[in-house]
C-alpha positions in Angstrom: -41.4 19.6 47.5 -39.9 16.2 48.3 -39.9 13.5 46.3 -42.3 10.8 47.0 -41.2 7.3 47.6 -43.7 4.4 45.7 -42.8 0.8 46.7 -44.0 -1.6 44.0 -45.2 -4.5 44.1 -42.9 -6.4 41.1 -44.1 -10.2 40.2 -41.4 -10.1 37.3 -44.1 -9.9 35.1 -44.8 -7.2 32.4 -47.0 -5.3 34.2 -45.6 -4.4 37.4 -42.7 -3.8 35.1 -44.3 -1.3 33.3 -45.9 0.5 36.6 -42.3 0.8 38.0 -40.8 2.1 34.5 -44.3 4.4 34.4 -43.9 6.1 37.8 -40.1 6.4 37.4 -40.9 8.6 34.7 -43.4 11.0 36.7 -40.9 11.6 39.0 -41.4 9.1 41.9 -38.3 7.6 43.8 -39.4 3.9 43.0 -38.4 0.9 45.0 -39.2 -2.5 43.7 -40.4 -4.7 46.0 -41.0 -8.8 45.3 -43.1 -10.8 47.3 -42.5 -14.7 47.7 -46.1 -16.3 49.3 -45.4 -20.0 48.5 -42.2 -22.4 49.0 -41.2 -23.9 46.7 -41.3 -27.6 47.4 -41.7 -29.5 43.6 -38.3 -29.1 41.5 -41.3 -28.9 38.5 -43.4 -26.9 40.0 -45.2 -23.6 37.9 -44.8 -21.3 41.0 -41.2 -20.0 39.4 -40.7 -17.4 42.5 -36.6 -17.9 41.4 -37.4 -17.2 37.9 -39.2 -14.3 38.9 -37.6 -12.6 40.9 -34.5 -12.3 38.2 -37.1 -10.8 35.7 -37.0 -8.6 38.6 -33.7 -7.4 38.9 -33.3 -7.3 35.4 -36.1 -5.0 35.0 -35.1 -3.1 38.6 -31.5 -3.0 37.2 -32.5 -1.2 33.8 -34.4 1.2 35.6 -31.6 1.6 38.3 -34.4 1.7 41.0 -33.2 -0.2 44.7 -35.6 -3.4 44.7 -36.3 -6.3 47.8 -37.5 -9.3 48.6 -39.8 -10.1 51.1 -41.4 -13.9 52.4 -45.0 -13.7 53.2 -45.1 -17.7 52.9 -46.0 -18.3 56.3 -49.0 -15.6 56.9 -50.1 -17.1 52.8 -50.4 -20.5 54.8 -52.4 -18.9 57.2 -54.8 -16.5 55.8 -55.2 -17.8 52.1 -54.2 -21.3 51.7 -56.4 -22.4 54.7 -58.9 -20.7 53.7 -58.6 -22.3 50.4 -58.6 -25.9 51.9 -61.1 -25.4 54.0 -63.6 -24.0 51.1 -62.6 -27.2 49.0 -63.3 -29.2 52.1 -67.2 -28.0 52.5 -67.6 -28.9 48.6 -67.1 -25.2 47.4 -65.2 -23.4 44.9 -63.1 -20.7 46.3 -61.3 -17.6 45.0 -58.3 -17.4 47.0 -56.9 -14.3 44.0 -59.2 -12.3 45.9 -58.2 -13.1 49.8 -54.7 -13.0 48.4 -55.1 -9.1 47.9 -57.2 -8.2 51.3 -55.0 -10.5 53.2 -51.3 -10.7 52.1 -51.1 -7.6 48.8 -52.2 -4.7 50.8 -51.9 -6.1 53.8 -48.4 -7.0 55.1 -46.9 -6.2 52.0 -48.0 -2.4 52.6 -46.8 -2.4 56.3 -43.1 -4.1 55.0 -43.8 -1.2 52.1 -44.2 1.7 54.9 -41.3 0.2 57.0 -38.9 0.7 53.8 -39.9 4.6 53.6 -43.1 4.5 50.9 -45.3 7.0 51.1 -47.2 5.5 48.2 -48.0 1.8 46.9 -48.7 0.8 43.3 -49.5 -2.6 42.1 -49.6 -3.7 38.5 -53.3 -3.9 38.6 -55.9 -2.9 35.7 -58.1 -0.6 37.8 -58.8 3.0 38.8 -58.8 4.9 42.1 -59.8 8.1 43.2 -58.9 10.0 46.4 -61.6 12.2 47.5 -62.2 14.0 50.4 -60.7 11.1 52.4 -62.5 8.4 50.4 -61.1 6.1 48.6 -63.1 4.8 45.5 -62.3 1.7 43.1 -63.1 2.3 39.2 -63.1 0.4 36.3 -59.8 0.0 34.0 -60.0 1.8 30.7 -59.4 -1.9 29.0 -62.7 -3.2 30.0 -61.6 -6.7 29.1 -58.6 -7.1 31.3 -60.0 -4.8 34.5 -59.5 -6.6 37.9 -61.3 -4.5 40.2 -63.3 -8.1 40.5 -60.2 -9.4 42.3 -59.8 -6.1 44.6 -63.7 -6.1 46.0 -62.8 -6.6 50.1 -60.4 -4.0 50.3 -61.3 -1.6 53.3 -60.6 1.7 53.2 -57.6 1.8 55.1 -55.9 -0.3 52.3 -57.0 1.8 49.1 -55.8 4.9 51.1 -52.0 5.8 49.5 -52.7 3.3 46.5 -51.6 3.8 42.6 -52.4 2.0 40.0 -50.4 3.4 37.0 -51.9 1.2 34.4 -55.3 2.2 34.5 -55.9 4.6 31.6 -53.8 1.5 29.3 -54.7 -1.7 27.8 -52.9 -4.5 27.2 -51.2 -4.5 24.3 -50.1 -0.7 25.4 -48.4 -2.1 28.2 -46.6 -4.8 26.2 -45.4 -2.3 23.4 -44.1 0.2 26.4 -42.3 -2.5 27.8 -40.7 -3.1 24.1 -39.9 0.5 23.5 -38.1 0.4 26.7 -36.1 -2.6 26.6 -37.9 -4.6 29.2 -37.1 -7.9 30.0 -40.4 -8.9 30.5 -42.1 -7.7 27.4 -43.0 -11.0 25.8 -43.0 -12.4 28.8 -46.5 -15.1 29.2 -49.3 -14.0 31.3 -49.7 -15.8 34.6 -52.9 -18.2 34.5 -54.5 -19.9 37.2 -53.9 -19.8 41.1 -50.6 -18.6 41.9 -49.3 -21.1 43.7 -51.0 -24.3 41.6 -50.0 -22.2 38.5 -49.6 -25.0 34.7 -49.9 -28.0 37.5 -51.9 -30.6 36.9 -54.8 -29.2 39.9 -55.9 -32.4 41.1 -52.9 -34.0 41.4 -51.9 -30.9 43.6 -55.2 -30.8 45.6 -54.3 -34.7 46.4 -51.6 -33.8 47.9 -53.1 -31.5 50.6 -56.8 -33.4 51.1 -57.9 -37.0 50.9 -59.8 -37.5 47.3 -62.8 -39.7 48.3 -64.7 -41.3 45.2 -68.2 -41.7 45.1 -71.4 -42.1 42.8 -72.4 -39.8 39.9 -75.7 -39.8 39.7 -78.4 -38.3 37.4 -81.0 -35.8 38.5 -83.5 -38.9 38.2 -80.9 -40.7 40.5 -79.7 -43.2 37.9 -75.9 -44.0 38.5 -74.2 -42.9 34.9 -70.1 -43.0 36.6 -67.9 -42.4 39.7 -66.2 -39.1 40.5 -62.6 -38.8 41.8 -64.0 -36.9 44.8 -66.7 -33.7 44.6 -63.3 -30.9 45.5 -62.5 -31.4 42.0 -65.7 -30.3 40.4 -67.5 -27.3 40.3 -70.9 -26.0 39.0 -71.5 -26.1 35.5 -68.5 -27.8 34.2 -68.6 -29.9 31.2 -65.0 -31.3 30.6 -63.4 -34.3 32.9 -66.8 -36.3 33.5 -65.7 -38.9 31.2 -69.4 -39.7 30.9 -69.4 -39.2 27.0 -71.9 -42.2 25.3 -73.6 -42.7 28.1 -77.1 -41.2 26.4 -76.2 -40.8 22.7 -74.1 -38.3 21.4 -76.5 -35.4 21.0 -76.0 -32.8 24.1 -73.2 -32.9 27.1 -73.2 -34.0 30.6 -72.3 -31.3 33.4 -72.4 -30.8 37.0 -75.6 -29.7 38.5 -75.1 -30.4 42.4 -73.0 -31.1 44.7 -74.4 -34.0 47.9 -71.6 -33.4 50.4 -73.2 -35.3 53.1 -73.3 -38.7 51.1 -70.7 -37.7 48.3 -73.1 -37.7 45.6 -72.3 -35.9 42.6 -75.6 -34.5 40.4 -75.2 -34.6 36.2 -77.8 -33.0 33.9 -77.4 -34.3 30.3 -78.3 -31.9 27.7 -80.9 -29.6 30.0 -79.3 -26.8 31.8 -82.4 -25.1 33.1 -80.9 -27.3 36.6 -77.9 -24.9 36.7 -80.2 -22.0 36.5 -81.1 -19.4 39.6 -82.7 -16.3 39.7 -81.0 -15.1 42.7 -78.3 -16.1 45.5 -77.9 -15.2 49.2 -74.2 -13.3 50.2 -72.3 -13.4 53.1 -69.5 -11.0 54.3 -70.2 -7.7 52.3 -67.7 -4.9 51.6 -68.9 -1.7 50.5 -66.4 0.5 49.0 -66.2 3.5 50.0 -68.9 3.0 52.6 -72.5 0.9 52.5 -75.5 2.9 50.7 -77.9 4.3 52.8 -80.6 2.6 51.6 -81.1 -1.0 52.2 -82.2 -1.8 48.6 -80.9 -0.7 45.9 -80.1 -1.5 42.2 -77.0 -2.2 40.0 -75.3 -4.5 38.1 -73.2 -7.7 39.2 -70.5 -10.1 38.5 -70.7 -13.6 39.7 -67.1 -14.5 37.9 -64.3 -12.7 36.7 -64.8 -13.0 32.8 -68.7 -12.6 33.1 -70.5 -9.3 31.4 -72.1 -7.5 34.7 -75.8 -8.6 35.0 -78.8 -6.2 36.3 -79.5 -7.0 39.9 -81.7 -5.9 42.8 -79.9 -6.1 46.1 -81.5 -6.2 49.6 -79.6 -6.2 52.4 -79.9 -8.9 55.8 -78.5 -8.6 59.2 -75.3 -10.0 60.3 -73.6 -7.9 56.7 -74.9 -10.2 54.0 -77.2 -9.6 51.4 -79.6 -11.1 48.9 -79.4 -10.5 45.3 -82.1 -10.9 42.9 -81.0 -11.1 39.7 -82.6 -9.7 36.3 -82.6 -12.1 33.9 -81.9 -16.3 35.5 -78.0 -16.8 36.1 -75.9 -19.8 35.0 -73.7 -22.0 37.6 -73.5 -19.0 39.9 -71.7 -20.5 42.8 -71.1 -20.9 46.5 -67.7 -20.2 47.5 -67.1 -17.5 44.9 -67.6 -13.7 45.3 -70.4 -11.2 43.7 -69.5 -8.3 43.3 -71.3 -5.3 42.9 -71.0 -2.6 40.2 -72.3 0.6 38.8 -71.2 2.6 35.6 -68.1 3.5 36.7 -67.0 2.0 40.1 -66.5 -1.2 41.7 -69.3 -0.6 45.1 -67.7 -4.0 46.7 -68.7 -7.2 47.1 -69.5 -10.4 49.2 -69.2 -14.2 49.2 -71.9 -16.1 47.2 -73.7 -18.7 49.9 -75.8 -19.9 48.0 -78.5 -19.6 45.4 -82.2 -19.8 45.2 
C-alpha cells in the first residue's frame, strides 16, 4: 500500500511540532506547511510570523520532512478581520479564533494542502475525530482542560472529511516532554495567547488604529453618571478591570459592565450586584450541527458560552431561518452577543451557533 501524504499545519509552536514528529513516526510522508494570515506592519508587533516560521524549519529540518509557506493575508482581511471589525463596530465581542478555522484553516489552507499532494491534513489541535460511515464526528481531547473542539464548532462536513488530529489521546505536558525527548526546538517554547494577529499588544491601542474610539458616558443602572468610557468596542459584558471607577461608592464590592447603549454610546455599570449580568437563556443565530442536525427540534445537552467555561445543562429549541433558542439550567453570567454557544454531549462536540442575544 502507498504511503499517505499528511500536510501539516506548523505555527512553529510545540504542538504542531509534535503532530508532524508524531505522524512521521506512524509512517506518514509528512510535509510541513506554514501559513502567514497577517502582514506584518509594526517592527514591535507580537504577530512574529518571521520568528515562526524558523521554529519551523528548525523543527521541519530535524525531522527531514519538505515544509512551505503559504500567504492567506489577503482572504484573512476578507473573511476574518472584517468580520471582526464589523462585530466590534455593532458593540459586540467577537471570536474571530473560530472564523479563523471555518474560513482560512480548513479552508484554503486544505485546497493549497491538496494542490501539494496530501491525502490527509492534521492540525495541532486538542480534539478527537471519528470517520464513520462517511460521517465525520468532532470529540472531546483526552486533556479536558486544554480541548478546542470550542474553537472548531462551524466546520462542515466537507472540512472534517480527511482530518488528523494526532494529539488527541495527549495532554499538555505530554506534548512538551515528547518534544524534549526529541530535541525540538519548540519544546519550551510559550504558548500563544490572545488573537493571533493582536497577539502581547496593547488591544486598544491596536483596535484604534483600525476604528474611530468615540468616548461617552458611563452610567449606572439608576442612570447616575459615575465616569466616561474610551468608546463601548473596548468593553465587553461582565468585565471588571479598566473602568477606573474604583472610590466611586466605597470600597466594598466592584464595578463592572452590565450593558452596552450603542445608539447613544452609553455604557451600563452595576456596582457590587451582578444579578444584572444574569440570563436564563439566549437566542442563536447561524447553527452548525456536526455531523448533521438532530431530528428532533428540541432536545437537551450541555453548552459552552466561552472557551474556559465548564459545559452548563441546556434545553435547546430550534427557530426558522437555522437559529436556535437555548434555555439554560441554572442562570448564566455575561453570556454574550457576538460570541459562539456551542453545543455538547458526553463525548462530542454537536456544533454550535452565534449568541444574539440573551433573555
Amino acid at each position: 500500500m502507498p504511503q499517505k501524504t499528511v500536510v501539516v499545519g506548523m505555527s512553529g509552536g510545540v504542538d504542531s511540532s509534535v503532530a508532524a514528529l508524531l505522524l512521521k513516526n506512524q509512517g506518514y510522508r509528512v510535509v510541513g506547511l506554514f501559513m502567514k494570515n497577517w502582514e506584518e506592519s509594526d517592527e514591535n508587533g507580537a504577530c512574529t510570523a518571521e520568528e515562526d516560521f524558523e521554529d519551523v524549519k528548525r523543527v521541519s529540518g530535524l525531522l527531514n520532512i519538505p515544509y512551505y509557506s503559504v500567504n492567506f493575508s489577503k482572504e484573512y482581511m476578507e473573511r476574518v478581520f472584517s468580520y471582526f471589525l464589523a462585530e466590534y463596530r455593532a458593540g459586540r465581542t467577537p471570536n474571530p479564533d473560530v472564523l479563523c478555522n471555518r474560513e482560512i484553516k480548513f479552508g484554503p489552507f486544505k485546497q493549497y494542502a491538496k494542490a501539494l499532494g496530501a491525502d490527509l491534513i492534521a492540525t495541532g489541535h486538542y480534539c478527537k475525530i471519528s470517520h464513520e460511515n462517511g460521517l465525520h464526528r468532532l470529540l472531546k481531547a483526552k486533556d479536558q482542560g486544554k480541548d478546542q473542539t470550542y474553537f472548531l464548532n462551524q466546520l462542515t462536513q466537507e472540512q472534517l472529511d480527511g482530518v488528523l488530529f494526532p494529539l488527541s489521546d495527549l495532554e499538555k505536558g505530554e506534548v512538551r516532554k515528547i518534544a524534549e525527548q526529541n530535541g525540538l526546538s519548540t519544546a519550551r517554547k510559550k504558548d500563544s495567547t490572545g488573537i493571533c494577529f493582536i497577539g502581547e499588544r496593547n488591544f486598544r491601542k491596536f483596535l484604534r488604529e483600525y476604528l474611530p474610539a468615540r468616548p461617552g458616558k458611563i452610567l449606572s443602572l439608576e442612570g447616575e453618571e459615575v465616569g466616561e468610557h474610551l468608546g463601548l468596542m473596548y468593553y465587553t459584558l461582565g468585565q471588571r478591570r479598566g473602568l477606573e471607577l474604583g472610590g466611586k461608592k466605597g470600597e466594598e464590592g466592584r464595578w463592572f459592565v452590565v450593558k452596552k447603549d450603542l445608539a447613544n454610546n452609553i455604557l451600563y455599570v452595576s456596582h457590587g450586584d451582578e444579578t444584572p449580568l444574569f440570563s436564563k437563556g439566549c437566542r442563536v443565530s447561524g447553527m452548525n450541527f456536526i455531523p448533521a442536525p438532530p431530528e428532533k427540534r428540541e432536545f437537551s445537552c450541555t453548552a459552552k458560552f466561552r472557551y474556559r467555561q465548564e459545559e452548563q445543562s441546556v434545553e435547546v429549541r430550534l427557530t426558522e431561518n437555522g437559529g436556535a433558542e437555548i434555555f439554560f439550567g441554572e442562570p448564566q453570567r455575561a453570556v454574550t452577543p457576538g460570541q459562539f454557544a456551542v453545543l455538547y454531549d458526553e463525548t462530542a462536540c454537536l456544533g454550535g451557533g452565534v449568541i444574539e442575544e440573551t433573555f
